[in-house]
C-alpha positions in Angstrom: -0.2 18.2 -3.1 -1.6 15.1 -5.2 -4.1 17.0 -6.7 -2.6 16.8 -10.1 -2.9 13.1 -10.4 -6.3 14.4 -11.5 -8.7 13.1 -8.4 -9.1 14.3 -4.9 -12.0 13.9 -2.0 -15.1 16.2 -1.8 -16.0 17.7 1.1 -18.4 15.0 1.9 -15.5 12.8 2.1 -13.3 15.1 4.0 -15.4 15.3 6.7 -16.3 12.0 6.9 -12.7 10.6 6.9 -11.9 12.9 9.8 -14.6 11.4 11.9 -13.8 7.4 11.0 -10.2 7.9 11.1 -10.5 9.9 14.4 -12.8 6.9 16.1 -10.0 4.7 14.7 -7.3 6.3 16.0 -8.8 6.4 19.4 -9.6 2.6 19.0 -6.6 1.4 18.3 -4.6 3.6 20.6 -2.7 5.0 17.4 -0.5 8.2 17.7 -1.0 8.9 14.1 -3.1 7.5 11.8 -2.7 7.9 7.6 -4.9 7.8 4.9 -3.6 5.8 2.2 -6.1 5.8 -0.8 -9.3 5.0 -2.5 -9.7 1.7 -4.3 -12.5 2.8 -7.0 -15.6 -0.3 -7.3 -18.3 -0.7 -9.5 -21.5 0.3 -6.9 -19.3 2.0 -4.2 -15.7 2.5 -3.3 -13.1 1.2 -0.8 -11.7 4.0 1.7 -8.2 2.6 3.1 -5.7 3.6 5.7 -3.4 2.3 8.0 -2.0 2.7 11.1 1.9 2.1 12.3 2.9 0.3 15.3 6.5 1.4 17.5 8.7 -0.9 16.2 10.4 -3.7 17.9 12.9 -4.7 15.8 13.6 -2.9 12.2 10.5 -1.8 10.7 7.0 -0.8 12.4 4.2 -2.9 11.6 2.0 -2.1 9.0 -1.6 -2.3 10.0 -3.8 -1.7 7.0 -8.0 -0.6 7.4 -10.7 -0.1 4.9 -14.0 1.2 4.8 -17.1 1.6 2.7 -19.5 4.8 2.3 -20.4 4.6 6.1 -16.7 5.2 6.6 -16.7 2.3 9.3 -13.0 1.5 9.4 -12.3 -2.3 10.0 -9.4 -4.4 9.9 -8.4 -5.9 6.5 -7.9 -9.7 6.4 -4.5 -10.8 7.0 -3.9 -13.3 4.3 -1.3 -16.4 4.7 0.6 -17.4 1.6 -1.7 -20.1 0.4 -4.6 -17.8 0.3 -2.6 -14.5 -1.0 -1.4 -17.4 -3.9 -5.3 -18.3 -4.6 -6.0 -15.1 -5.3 -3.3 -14.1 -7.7 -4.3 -17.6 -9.4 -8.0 -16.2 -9.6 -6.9 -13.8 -12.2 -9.7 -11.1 -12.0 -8.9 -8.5 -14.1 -12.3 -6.7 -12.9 -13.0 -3.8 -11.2 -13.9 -3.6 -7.9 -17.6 -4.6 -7.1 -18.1 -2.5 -3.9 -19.4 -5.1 -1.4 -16.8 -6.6 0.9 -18.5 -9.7 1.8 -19.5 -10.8 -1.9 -17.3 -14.3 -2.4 -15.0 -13.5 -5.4 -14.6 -17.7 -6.4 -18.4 -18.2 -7.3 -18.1 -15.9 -10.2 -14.5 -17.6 -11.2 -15.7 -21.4 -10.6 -19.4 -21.0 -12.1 -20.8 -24.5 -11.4 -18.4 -25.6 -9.3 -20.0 -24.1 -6.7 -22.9 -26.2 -6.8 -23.1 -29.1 -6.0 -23.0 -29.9 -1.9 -23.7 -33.7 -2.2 -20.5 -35.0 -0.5 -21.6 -32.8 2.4 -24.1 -34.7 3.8 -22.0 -37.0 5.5 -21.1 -36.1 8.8 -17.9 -37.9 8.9 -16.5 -36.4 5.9 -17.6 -33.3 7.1 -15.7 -33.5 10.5 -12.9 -34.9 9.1 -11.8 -32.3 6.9 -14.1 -28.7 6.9 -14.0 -26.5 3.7 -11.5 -23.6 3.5 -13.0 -20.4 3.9 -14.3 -18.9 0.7 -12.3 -16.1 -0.4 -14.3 -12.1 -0.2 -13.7 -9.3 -2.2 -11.8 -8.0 1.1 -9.7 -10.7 0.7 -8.8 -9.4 -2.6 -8.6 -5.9 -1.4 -6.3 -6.8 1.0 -3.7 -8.8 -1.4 -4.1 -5.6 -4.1 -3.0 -3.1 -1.4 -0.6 -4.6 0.1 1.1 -5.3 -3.5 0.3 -1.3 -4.2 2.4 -0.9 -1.2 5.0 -3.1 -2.2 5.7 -1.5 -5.0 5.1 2.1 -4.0 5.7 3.8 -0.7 7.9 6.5 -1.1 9.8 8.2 1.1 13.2 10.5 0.2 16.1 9.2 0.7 17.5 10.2 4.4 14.0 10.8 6.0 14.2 7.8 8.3 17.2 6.6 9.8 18.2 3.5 12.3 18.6 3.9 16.0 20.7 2.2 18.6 18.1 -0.3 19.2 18.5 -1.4 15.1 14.4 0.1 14.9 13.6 2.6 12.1 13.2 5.9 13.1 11.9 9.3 11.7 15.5 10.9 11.3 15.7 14.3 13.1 18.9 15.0 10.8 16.8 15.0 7.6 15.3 19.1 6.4 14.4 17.9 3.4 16.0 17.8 -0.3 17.3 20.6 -2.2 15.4 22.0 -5.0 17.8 19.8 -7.3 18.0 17.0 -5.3 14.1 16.3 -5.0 14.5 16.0 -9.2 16.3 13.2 -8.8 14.9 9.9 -8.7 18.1 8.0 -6.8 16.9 10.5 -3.7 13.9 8.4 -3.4 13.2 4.8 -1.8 10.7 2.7 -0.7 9.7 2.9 3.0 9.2 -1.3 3.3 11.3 -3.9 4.6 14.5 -4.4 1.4 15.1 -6.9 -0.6 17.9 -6.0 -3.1 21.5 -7.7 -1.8 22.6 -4.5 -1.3 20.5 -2.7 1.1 20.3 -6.2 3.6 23.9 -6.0 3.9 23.4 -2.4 5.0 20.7 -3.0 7.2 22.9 -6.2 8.5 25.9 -3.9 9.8 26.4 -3.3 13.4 27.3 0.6 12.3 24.1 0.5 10.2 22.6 3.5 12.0 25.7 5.4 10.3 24.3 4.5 6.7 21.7 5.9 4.6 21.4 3.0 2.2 19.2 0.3 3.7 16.7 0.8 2.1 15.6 -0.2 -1.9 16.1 2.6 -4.2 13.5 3.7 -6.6 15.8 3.5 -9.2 16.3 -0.2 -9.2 12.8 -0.8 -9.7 12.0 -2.5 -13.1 11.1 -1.8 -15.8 13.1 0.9 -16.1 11.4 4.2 -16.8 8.8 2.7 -14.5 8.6 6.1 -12.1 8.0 9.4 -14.0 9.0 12.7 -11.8 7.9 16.2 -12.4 8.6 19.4 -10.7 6.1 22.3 -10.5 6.4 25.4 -12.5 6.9 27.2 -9.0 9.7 24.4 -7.8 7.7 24.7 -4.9 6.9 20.8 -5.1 8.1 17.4 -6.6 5.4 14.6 -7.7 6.6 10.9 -8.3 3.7 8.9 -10.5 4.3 5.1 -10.6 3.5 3.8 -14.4 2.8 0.4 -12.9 0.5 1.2 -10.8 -1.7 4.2 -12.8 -3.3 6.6 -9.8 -0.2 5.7 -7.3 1.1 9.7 -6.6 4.0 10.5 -4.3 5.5 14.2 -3.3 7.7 16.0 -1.5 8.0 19.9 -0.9 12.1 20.6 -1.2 13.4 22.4 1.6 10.8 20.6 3.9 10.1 17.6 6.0 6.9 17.1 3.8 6.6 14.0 1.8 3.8 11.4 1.1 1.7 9.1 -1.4 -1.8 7.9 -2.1 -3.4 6.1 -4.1 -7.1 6.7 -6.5 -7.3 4.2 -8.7 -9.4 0.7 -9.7 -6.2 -1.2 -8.4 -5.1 -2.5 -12.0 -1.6 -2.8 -13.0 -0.2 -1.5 -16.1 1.1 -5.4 -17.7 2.1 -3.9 -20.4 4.2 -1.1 -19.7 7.6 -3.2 -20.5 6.4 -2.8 -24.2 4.9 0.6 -23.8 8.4 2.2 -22.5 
């Protein structure tokens, strides 16, 4: 269904994704497991995926993996603000090396790294320890979770809220009409909202009534960010974000099939407000 955003997996990869996202699913006690991209690198690429947990209150939580060529699925480092703010400061415009553990400051600070002469002392180095140096999966981690910020599709009326104020997969929702699925107001983003409008929704004690908690594609920015094309057959509807080059969603009208993924080197497009 994504095909036409001009990459898709090999057989090798196929196969091997079944079997590490199987193991992961049987790890982490998932019912369902998705695959949501390849981030391209340099030597060797990232595998990612992610995993939903039932929600509690609102929206499920998010649990993103990745995974080199072995296809070894591990956890990706959940970043605090501080360090998800250090490495948007970092500004590497770079791809993608390919090896998680590799620090991405030493390249940025050059000789900064050096010298360890304050170190010695063991006072100073009880009374306040290094931070951390920040990984390549570090970076990985901040990139996707922006991707998914931006992106994660869903049509409009595919999930709903229940009694217990937790989002649902609606049973309501067949899919959009062959005209409908055209239209890019019929889309939203499956993420926690942050336009006025859809938290008043979500703040109603009828919200489970309402279909509009949720941020519309069409309030995204820049405008003309999401371009939407519909097969020759009308069989099937593909939603490419601009920003984010490689970032494909679809939907089959008629059905309860949807979804997105991701191939690219996890560079956004800065200058698409001067390109549109």
């Amino acid at each position: 269904s994504v095909g036409s955003g001009g990459h898709v997996l090999n057989v090798q990869e196929l196969t091997c994704l079944q079997c590490g996202l199987s193991i992961l699913k049987a790890q982490e006690k998932y019912n369902t497991i998705f695959f949501w991209g390849k981030v391209f690198g340099q030597s060797s690429d990232y595998y990612v995926a992610y995993g939903l947990k039932d929600p509690e209150f609102e929206f499920p939580a998010k649990t993103f993996y990745y995974a080199g060529e072995d296809f070894e699925f591990k956890p990706m480092p959940k970043l605090n603000q501080e360090q998800a703010a250090k490495v948007l400061q970092l500004g590497i415009e770079k791809p993608f090396g390919g090896a998680a553990d590799k620090s991405i400051e030493a390249a940025v600070e050059g000789e900064e790294e050096a010298p360890p002469a304050d170190d010695a002392d063991p006072e100073a180095e009880g009374a306040s320890q290094k931070p951390k140096k920040l990984t390549e999966a570090d970076r990985l981690a901040q990139v996707v979770q922006e991707i998914d910020f931006d992106t994660a599709v869903v049509p409009k009326g595919a999930h709903a809220l229940s009694e217990n104020h937790t989002i649902v997969s609606s049973t309501d929702f067949k899919g959009l009409g062959a005209t409908e699925a055209t239209a890019l107001n019929k889309y939203v983003h499956f993420r926690p909202p942050v336009s006025i409008a859809a938290l008043r929704a979500l703040a109603r004690s009828d919200a489970e009534f309402y279909a509009n908690f949720l941020d519309p594609l069409e309030a995204d920015l820049p405008k003309g960010c999401w371009a939407v094309r519909q097969d020759p057959s009308a069989s099937l509807v593909t939603l490419r974000s601009l920003c984010w080059p490689g970032y494909i969603a679809y939907h089959i009208p008629g059905t309860t099939k949807y979804g997105g993924m991701y191939f690219g080197y996890a560079q956004k497009s800065k200058d698409l407000p001067f390109m549109l």
